[in-house]
N, C-alpha and C positions, 0 to 999 in steps of 0.2 A: 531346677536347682542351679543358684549360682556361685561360682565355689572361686576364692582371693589364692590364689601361690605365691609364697614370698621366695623368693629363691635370687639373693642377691651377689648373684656370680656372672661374670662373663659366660655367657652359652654357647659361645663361638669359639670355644676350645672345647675339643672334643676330649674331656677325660671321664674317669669316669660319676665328678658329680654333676657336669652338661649330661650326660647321660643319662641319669637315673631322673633326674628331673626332666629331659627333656619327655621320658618314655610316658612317666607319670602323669606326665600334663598332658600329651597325645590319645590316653588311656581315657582321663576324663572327658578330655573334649568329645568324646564317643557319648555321654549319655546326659553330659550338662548340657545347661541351657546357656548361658555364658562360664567363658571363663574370665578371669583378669589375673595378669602376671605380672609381677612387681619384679623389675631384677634391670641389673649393669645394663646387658644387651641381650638382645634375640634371633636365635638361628634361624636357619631357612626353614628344618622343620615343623618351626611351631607360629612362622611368619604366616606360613598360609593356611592356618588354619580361622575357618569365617565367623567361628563363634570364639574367637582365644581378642581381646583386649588386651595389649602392652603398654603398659606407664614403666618410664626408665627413670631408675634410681642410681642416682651418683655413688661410685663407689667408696666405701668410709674404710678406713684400716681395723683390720682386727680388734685391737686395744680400744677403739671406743666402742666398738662395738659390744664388746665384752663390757666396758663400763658402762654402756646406755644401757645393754640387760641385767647389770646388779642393778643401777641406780630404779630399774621398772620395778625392780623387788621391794622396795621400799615404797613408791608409790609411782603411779606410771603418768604423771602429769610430770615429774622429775624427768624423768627417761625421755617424757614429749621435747622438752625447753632443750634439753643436752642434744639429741637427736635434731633438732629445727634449727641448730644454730651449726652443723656438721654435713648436712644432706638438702637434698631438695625433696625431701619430704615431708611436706607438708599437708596435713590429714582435712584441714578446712576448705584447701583449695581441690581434694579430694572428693568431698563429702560426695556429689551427687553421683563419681565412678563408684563408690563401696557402699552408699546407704542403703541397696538392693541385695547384699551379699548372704549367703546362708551359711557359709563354713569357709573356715581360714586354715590352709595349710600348707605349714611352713618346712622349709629346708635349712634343716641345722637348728639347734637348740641356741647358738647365739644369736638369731635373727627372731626369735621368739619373742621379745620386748616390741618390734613393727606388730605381731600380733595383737598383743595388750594394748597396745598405745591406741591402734582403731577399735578395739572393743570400746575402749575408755574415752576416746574422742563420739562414737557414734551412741554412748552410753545406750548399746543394744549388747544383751547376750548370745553374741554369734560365737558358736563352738570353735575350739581351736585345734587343730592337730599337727603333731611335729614330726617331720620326717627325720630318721637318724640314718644317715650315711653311713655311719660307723661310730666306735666309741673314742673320744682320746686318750684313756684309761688303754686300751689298747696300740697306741701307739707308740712307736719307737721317735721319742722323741729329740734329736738334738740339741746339748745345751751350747749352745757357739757363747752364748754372755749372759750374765746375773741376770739381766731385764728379763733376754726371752723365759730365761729358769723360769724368773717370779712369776708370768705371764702365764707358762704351762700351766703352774700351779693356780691360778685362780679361773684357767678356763675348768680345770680337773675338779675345782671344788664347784665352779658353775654347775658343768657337767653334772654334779651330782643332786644340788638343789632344786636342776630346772627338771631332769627326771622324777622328782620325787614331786612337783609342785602341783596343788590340786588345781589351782588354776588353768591347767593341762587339762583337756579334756580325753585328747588318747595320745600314742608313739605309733610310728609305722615303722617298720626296721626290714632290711633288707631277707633274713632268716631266721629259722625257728630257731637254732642257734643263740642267734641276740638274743631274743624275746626270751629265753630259758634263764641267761647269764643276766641278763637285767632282773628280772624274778627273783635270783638270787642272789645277789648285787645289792640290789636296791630295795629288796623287799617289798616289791611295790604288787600290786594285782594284776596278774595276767592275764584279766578280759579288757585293760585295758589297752594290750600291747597288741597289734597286731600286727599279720607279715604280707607284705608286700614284694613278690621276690624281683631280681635282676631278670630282666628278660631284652630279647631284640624283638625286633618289629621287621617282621622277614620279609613284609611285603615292601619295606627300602633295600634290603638286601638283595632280593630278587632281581631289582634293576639290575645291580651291579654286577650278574649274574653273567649278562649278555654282554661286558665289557671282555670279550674275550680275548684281548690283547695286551690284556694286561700282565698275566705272565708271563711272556712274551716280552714285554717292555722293559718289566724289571730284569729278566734274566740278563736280556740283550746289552742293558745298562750296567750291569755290573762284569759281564764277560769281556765288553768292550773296554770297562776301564781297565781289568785283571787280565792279562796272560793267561794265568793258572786258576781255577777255580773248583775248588774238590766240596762246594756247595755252600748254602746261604744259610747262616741262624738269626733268627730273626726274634726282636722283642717292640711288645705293642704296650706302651702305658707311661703309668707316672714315673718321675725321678724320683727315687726315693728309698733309705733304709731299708723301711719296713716294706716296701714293693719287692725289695731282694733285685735291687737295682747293682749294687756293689759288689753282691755277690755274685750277676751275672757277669757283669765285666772281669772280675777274678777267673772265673771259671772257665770266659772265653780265652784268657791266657793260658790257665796249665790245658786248657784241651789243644789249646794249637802247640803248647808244648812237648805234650805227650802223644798227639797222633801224626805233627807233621804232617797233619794236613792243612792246605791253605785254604780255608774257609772265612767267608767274610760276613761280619756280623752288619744287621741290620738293623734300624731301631724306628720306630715311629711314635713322636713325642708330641703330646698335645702340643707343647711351646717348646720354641728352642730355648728364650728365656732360662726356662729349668736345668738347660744343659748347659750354658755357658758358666758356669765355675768349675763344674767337673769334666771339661775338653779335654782338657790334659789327663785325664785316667783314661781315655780310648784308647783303643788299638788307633793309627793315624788313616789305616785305610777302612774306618768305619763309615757307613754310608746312614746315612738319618734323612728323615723326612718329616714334615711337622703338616698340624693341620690339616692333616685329614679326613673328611669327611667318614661317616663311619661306617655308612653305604657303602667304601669301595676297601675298608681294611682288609676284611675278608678276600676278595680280589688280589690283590698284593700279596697277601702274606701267602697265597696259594704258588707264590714265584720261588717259595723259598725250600729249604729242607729239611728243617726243624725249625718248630716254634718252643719259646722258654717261658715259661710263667715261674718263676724265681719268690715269691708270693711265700716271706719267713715264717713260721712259725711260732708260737707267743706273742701274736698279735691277732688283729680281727680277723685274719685269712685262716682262723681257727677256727672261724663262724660264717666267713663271708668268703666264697668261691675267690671272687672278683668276676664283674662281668667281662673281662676281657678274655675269660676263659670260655667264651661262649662266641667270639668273633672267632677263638683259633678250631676249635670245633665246626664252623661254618667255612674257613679255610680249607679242611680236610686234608692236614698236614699232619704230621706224628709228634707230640706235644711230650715235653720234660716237666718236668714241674715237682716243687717241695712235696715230701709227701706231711700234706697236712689235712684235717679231716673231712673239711669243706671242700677242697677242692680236688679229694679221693672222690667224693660222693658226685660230683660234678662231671666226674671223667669216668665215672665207674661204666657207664654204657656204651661210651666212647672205646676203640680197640685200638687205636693206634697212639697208647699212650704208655709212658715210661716212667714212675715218682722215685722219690732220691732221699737220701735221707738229709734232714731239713738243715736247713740255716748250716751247710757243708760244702761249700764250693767245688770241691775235690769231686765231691759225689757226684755233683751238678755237671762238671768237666765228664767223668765217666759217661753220666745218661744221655749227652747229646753226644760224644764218641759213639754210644752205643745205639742211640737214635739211628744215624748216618747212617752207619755199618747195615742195621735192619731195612729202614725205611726210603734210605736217600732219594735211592731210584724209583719210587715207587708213585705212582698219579695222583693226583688227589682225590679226595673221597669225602667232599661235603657234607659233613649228617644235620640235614635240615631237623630230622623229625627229634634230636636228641639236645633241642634250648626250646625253654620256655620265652610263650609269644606274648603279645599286646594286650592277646584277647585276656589272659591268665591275670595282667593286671586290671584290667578293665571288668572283671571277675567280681575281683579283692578290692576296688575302690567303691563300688556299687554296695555291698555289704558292708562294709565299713562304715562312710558316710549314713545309710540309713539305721546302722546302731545308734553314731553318735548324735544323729538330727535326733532320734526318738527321746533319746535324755532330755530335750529342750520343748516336746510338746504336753 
């Protein structure tokens, strides 16, 4: 089997849709015969693998992207001309990399038009499948000006025609969660949706296992720079609203308000990029780190005293854990986190974990006061055996693919 990934993001930021792609494509490369991955750039871990082909694709902004996928709804030789004259993709000078391919699957519903356009250019019926990271029906989204509003609203209405479009062959969605809400949402058939969940690949984590100086480094590094240090809280992930990014920085204030304790928060940010306009809401002695490999988060975050998953409530984290709640479980540190219902279910086997009542800062302040108090001092305790591995998608992509090959023989 030869299987096209569109996934046109930078891979070399470790957040979490480098992630979920990268596991994805690691997953398959286990039982295809080639892969080929269409995207910005590529990380080390999908560089070495002997059977994964990379074609790089220039990155195009949002906005046309969103227009190359209306204008493919109309007809997809339209979407070709708008896209050829934006990107260096070009599907002719392609032909002889994709005219072997057996199934196309894509990352993100607005990248689904590269789909159509190589059906349409190879005038072959190669099945299509769309990975959904999330919904943006469920984001919290900011209006900063008219444009982006208009903009939300016509990815919102995308979002909803490219769900529903038969031309789609399936959805994969990170939980059964999604796949339920979309059902009833959309209306659409539920043998067509399937779940692919968040998982790590413990056998890169393992490495990081033997880096045992790393908590050690970190502590030393931040005791060195602090006189006083009554322990480290730590946060792994995106800048963002609906991450409960705002709400963790709140939180770190009335807790250092209210326990007087001088505890120093920690952050590790795919990109500082994302951090630079909101510098100025830090604490000034906040310590960040960027680009970190995901092999060694776990490692790190085990220097700390609490870890935060801040992860609001009325949004997708109503459906989707986040897999970042599965590095802090491999940390084996004592975890605060929204009590929302994904990511109850997620920690439910985990013991060293504390939920708060949602999208409350206050709350949030209390659970990691009351973290400390419990856990501070306490060693870590890694539970490998409580995240889903590689193998669990390499499972679910193997049954998948031969549902959807079988429609086409």
């Amino acid at each position: 089997m030869n299987v096209l990934f569109v996934a046109p993001f930078d891979l070399t930021i470790r957040d979490g849709t480098s992630i979920r792609v990268t596991n994805i494509t690691k997953a398959a490369s286990l039982f295809c015969r080639n892969i080929l991955l269409f995207s910005n750039t590529i990380n080390e871990e999908l560089s070495i693998l002997s059977n994964l082909k990379y074609v790089a694709l220039k990155p195009t902004q949002f906005r046309y992207n969103l227009i190359a996928s209306l204008l493919g709804r109309i007809n997809p030789l339209l979407s070709y001309k708008f896209v050829s004259k934006l990107s260096d993709l070009n599907v002719d000078t392609l032909r002889d990399v994709i005219k072997y391919i057996d199934l196309m699957h894509v990352h993100f519903l607005e990248f689904g038009y590269i789909a159509k356009i190589i059906r349409f250019s190879l005038n072959k019926d190669v099945p299509i499948i769309i990975d959904l990271h999330g919904l943006y029906k469920l984001q919290i989204l900011p209006k900063y000006s008219t444009r982006n509003t208009i903009g939300q609203m016509l990815a919102l209405i995308h979002e909803a025609l490219t769900i529903r479009d038969s031309s789609i062959d399936a959805l994969t969605v990170p939980s059964k969660g999604i796949k339920i809400l979309l059902t009833r949402m959309y209306n659409i058939d539920s043998s067509k949706i399937f779940v692919i969940p968040d998982v790590v690949d413990t056998a890169t984590i393992e490495t990081a296992r033997r880096c045992n100086d790393t908590k050690t480094w970190i502590i030393e590094r931040l005791t060195k720079r602090y006189a006083k240090l009554n322990g480290i809280v730590a946060y792994t992930g995106t800048i963002s609203t609906y991450h409960g990014f705002f709400d963790l920085v709140e939180a770190i204030k009335i807790a250092r308000r209210i326990s007087n304790r001088n505890f120093k928060l920690l952050l590790i940010v795919p990109d500082m990029n994302q951090l630079i306009q909101f510098r100025n809401l830090l604490p000034e002695d906040t310590v960040i780190l960027e680009k970190i490999p995901r092999r060694f988060i776990p490692c790190i975050l085990r220097g700390a005293s609490v870890l935060v998953l801040p992860h609001r409530a009325g949004t997708q984290f109503d459906y989707i854990p986040s897999n970042k709640v599965y590095d802090y479980i491999l940390a084996g540190r004592p975890i605060v986190a929204y009590r929302t219902p994904a990511v109850a279910e997620a920690l439910n086997k985990y013991p060293m974990h504390i939920l708060v009542e949602p999208n409350n800062p206050l709350a949030l302040a209390k659970g990691i006061i009351k973290a400390l108090e419990l856990y501070g001092n306490v060693d870590p305790k890694p539970a490998y055996d409580k995240v889903p591995t590689l193998e669990v998608v390499e499972s679910s992509l193997k049954r998948i693919y031969s549902i959807v090959l079988k429609q086409y023989k």
